[in-house]
MARDO-661334 format. One record per residue (C-alpha): residue in three letters; x, y, z. Coordinates in steps of 0.05 Angstrom, whole numbers, padded with zeros to 5 digits, always signed. Layout:
BEGIN
ALAXYZ;...
***
This chain:
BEGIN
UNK-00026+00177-00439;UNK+00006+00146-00496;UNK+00076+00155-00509;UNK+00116+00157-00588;UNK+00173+00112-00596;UNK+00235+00142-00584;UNK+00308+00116-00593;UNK+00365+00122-00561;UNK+00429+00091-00581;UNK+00489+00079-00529;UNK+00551+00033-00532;UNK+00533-00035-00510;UNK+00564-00096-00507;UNK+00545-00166-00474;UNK+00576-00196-00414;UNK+00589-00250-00446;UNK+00590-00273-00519;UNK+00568-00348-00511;UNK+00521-00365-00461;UNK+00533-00387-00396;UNK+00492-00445-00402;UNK+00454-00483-00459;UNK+00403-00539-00468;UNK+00383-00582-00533;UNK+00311-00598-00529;UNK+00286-00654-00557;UNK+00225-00594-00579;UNK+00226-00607-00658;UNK+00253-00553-00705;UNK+00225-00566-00773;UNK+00203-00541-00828;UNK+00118-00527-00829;UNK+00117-00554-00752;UNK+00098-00499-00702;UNK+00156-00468-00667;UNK+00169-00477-00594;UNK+00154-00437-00540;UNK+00198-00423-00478;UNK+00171-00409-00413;UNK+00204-00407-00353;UNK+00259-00463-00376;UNK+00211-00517-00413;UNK+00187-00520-00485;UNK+00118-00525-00510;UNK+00097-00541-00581;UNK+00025-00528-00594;UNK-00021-00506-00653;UNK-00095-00482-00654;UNK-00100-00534-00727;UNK-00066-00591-00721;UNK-00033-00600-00645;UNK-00088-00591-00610;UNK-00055-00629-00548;UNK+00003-00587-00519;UNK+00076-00629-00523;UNK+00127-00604-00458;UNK+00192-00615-00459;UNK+00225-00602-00390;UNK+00281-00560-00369;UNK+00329-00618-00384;UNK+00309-00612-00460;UNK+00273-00678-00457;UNK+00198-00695-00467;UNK+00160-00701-00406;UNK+00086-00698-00419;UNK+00023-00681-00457;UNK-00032-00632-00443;UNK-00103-00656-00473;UNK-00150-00604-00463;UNK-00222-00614-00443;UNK-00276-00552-00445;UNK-00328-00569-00405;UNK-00390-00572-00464;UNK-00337-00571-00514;UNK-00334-00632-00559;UNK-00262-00605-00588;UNK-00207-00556-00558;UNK-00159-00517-00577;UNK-00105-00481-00537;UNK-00089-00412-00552;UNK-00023-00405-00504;UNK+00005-00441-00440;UNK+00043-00425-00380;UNK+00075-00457-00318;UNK+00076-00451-00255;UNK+00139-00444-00205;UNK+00120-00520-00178;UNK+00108-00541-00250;UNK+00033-00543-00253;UNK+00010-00515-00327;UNK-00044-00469-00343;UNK-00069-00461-00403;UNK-00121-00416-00441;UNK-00172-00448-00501;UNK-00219-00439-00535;UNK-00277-00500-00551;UNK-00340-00523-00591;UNK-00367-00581-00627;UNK-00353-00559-00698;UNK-00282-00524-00720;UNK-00243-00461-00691;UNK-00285-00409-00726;UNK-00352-00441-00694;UNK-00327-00426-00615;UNK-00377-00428-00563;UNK-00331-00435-00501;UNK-00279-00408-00472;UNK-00230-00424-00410;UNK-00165-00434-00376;UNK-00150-00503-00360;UNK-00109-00519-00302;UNK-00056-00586-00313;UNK-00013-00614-00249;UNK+00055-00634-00256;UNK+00036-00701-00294;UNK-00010-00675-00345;UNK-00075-00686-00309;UNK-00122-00639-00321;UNK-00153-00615-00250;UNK-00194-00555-00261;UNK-00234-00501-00303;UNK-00236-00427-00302;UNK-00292-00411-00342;UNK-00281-00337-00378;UNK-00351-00340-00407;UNK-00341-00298-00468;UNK-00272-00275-00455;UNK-00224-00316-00504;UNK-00161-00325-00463;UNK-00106-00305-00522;UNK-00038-00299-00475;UNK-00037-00330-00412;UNK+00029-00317-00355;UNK+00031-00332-00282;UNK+00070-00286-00235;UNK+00112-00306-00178;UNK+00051-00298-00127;UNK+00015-00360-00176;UNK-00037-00304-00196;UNK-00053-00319-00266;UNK-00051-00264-00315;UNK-00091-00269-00378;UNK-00097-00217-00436;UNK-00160-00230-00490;UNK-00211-00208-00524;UNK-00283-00205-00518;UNK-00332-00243-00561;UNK-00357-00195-00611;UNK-00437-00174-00604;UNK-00485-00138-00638;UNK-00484-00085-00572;UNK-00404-00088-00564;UNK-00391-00063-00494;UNK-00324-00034-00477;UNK-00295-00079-00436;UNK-00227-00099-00403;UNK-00167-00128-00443;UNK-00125-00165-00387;UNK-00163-00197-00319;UNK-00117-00229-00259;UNK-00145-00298-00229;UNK-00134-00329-00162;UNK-00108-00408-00171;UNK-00178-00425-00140;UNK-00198-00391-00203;UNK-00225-00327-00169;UNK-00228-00261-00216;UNK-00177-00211-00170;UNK-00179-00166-00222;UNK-00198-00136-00292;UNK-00152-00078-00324;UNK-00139-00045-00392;UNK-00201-00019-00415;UNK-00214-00028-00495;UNK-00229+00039-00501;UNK-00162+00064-00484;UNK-00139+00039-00555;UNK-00153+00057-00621;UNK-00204+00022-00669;UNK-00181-00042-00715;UNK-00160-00097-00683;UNK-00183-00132-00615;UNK-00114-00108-00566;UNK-00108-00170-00539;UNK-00128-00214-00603;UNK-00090-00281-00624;UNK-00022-00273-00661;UNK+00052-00277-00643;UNK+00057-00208-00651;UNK+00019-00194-00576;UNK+00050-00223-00520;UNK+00029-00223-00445;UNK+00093-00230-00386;UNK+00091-00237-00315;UNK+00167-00234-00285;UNK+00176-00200-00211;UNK+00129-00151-00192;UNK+00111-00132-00261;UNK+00061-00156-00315;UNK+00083-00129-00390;UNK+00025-00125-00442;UNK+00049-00129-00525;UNK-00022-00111-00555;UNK-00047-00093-00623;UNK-00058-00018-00627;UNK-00087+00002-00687;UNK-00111-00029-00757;UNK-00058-00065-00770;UNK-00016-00122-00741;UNK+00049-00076-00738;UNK+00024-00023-00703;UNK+00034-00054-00629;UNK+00034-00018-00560;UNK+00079-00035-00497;UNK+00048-00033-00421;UNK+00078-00045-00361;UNK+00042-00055-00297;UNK+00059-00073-00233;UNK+00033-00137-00190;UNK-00036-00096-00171;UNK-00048-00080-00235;UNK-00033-00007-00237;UNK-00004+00021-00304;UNK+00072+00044-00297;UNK+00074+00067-00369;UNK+00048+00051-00439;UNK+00090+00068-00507;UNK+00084+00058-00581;UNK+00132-00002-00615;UNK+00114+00003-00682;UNK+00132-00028-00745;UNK+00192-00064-00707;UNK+00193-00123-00767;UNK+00169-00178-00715;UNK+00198-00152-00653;UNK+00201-00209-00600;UNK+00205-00192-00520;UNK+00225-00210-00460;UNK+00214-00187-00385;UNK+00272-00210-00332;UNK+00256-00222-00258;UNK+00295-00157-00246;UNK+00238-00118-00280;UNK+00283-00104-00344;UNK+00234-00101-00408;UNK+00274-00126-00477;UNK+00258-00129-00553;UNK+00292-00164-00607;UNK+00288-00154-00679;UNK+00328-00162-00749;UNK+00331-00091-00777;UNK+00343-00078-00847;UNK+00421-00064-00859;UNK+00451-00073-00788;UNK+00423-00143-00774;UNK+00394-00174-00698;UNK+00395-00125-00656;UNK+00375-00129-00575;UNK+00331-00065-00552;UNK+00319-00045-00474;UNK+00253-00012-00469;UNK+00239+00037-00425;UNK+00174+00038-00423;UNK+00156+00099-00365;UNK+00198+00140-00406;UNK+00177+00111-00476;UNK+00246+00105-00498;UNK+00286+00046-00523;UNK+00362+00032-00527;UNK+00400-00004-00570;UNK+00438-00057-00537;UNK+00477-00095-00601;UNK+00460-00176-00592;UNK+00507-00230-00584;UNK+00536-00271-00638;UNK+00517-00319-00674;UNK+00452-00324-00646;UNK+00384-00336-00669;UNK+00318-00302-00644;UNK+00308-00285-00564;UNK+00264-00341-00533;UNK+00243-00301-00473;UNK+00271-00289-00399;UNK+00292-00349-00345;UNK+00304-00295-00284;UNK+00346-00248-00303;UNK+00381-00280-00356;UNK+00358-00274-00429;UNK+00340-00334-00468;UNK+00356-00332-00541;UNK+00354-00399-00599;UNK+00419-00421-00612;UNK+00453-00468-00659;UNK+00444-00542-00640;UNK+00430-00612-00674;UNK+00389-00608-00742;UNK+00307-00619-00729;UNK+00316-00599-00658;UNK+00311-00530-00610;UNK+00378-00507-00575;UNK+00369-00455-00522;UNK+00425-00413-00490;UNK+00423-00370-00428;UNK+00459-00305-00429;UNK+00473-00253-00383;UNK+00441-00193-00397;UNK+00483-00140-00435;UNK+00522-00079-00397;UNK+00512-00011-00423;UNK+00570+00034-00429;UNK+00549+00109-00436;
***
C-alpha cells in the first residue's frame, strides 16, 4: 500500500559543522558540462549526447580512467548510469544502435575491470537499464523501463543480476504505479541505491516528473515500505551503509534543508543541513557526502557525519 507524505519536524543539529574529511576532484565543474556523479568515493562525468565515454576520477580526486562502451550489434553507445564495485570494477548500463539515441535497438549493462577494459555483456533485451547500483554482496541492481509495444505487458521495474550476469531476480511490478510516466524512466529525478542490506528505489509515480515515490527493499528483494515524495523541488537522496534513507532539497523561504525518510512509516524529519554547503552528493558508508566549496572549474566533496536528532 502506498503511503502520503507526512512531516515531522524535530530539533536537529549536525555533529559536526565542517566535514571530517574533503577531496578536490579534478571532476570539472563548469558551466553547460554535465555534473559529476559520486559513487562510493569516485566521480564520474558522463552524458547520453556528447560524453558518450564515461571519465572516473578516483577517490584521491584525480583522473584515473575512461570507460568506452561497446553494445554488442551496436555501432554507437550511450551510457545511461554507472556504478562500482567494492574492488573497483565498474558496471555500467546503455543503451545502443547505429543511428542516434532516439533510434535504440539494444540494450545492456557493460561490465569494466579496474583499468577500464571492458570484459563482459549482460544483455537486458528490451529492458533499458536507467539506474544501475551494486550492493555489498556484488549483486547488481538495476531499475528501467521496458521498451514500449503495441501489446504493452506489465512487467517488472527493478531486476537483481549475478556478476556472471545471471537474472536472481525481477521486482516492482508496473502495475503497482499509476499511469504517465515509465517508474523507472531516465531523469535525475529517479534514483536507484544499494547500501547494506537495503536497495532504495526514487521512481516516477504519476504524470509528471515531480510526482516521485520512495521504496525500500531489503537484499532479497522484499518491499519494507513505499511512500509518496512529492513536489520536493529536486529532492536529491542518499542511503548510508547503516540503512538510514536521506533527502535534500532547497525549500522556498528556509533554504537547504537535510530530510530523514522514514520510509515504513512514510514519514520524514527535518534534520537542518550544514553550512555553507552545496547539494548532497550521496552516501560513502555512513557518512553523508555533500558538494562543497573548492577551486573554480573543479568538484570539492566533503564527508560529514550524519546529523543527531534531539527530540
Amino acid at each position: 500500500m502506498k503511503m502520503l507524505l507526512a512531516a515531522m519536524f524535530t530539533v536537529a543539529s549536525f555533529a559536526a559543522s565542517a566535514p571530517v574529511r574533503d577531496v578536490q576532484s579534478e571532476c570539472p565543474a563548469l558551466a553547460n558540462q554535465p555534473v559529476c556523479h559520486f559513487r562510493n568515493g569516485y566521480m564520474f562525468q558522463f552524458d547520453t549526447v556528447v560524453n558518450r565515454v564515461i571519465r572516473v576520477y578516483a577517490p584521491d580526486g584525480h583522473f584515473t580512467v575512461n570507460l568506452p562502451i561497446q553494445l554488442p550489434g551496436a555501432s554507437v553507445s550511450w551510457p545511461s548510469d554507472v556504478a562500482v564495485d567494492s574492488d573497483g570494477t565498474f558496471v555500467a548500463g546503455a543503451v545502443g544502435g547505429d543511428g542516434d539515441i532516439r533510434h535504440v535497438t539494444q540494450s545492456g549493462l557493460a561490465i569494466f575491470d579496474s583499468n577500464g577494459i571492458q570484459t563482459a555483456v549482460i544483455d537486458t533485451e528490451n529492458f533499458r537499464p536507467n539506474h544501475v547500483a551494486i550492493a555489498g554482496d556484488h549483486s547488481i541492481w538495476v531499475l528501467g523501463a521496458q521498451s514500449r509495444t503495441k501489446n504493452q505487458q506489465d512487467y517488472m521495474i527493478l531486476r537483481k543480476y549475478t556478476r556472471d550476469g545471471k537474472l536472481a531476480g525481477s521486482f516492482l511490478p508496473r502495475s503497482t504505479f499509476p499511469a504517465g510516466l515509465e517508474p523507472g524512466g531516465p531523469g535525475v529525478a529517479a534514483t536507484l541505491m544499494a547500501a547494506g542490506n537495503r536497495i532504495a528505489v526514487v521512481a516516477f509515480s504519476g504524470k509528471v516528473g515531480n510526482l516521485l515515490e520512495v521504496i525500500e527493499l531489503d537484499g532479497d528483494g522484499n518491499v519494507l515500505g513505499r511512500m509518496r515524495s512529492d513536489n520536493q523541488n529536486s529532492m536529491n537522496f542518499a542511503l548510508t551503509t547503516d540503512e538510514h534513507i536521506y533527502g535534500w532539497t532547497h525549500v522556498r523561504d528556509a533554504g537547504p534543508t537535510l530530510y530523514l525518510l522514514d520510509v515504513k512509516a512514510g514519514t520524514l524529519t527535518s534534520m537542518g543541513s550544514p553550512e555553507s554547503v552545496g547539494w548532497l552528493m550521496g552516501a560513502d558508508g555512513e557518512d553523508l557526502v555533500f558538494r562543497v566549496r573548492g577551486e573554480e572549474g573543479q568538484t570539492k566533496a566533503g564527508w560529514f557525519l550524519q546529523p543527531v536528532s534531539v527530540q
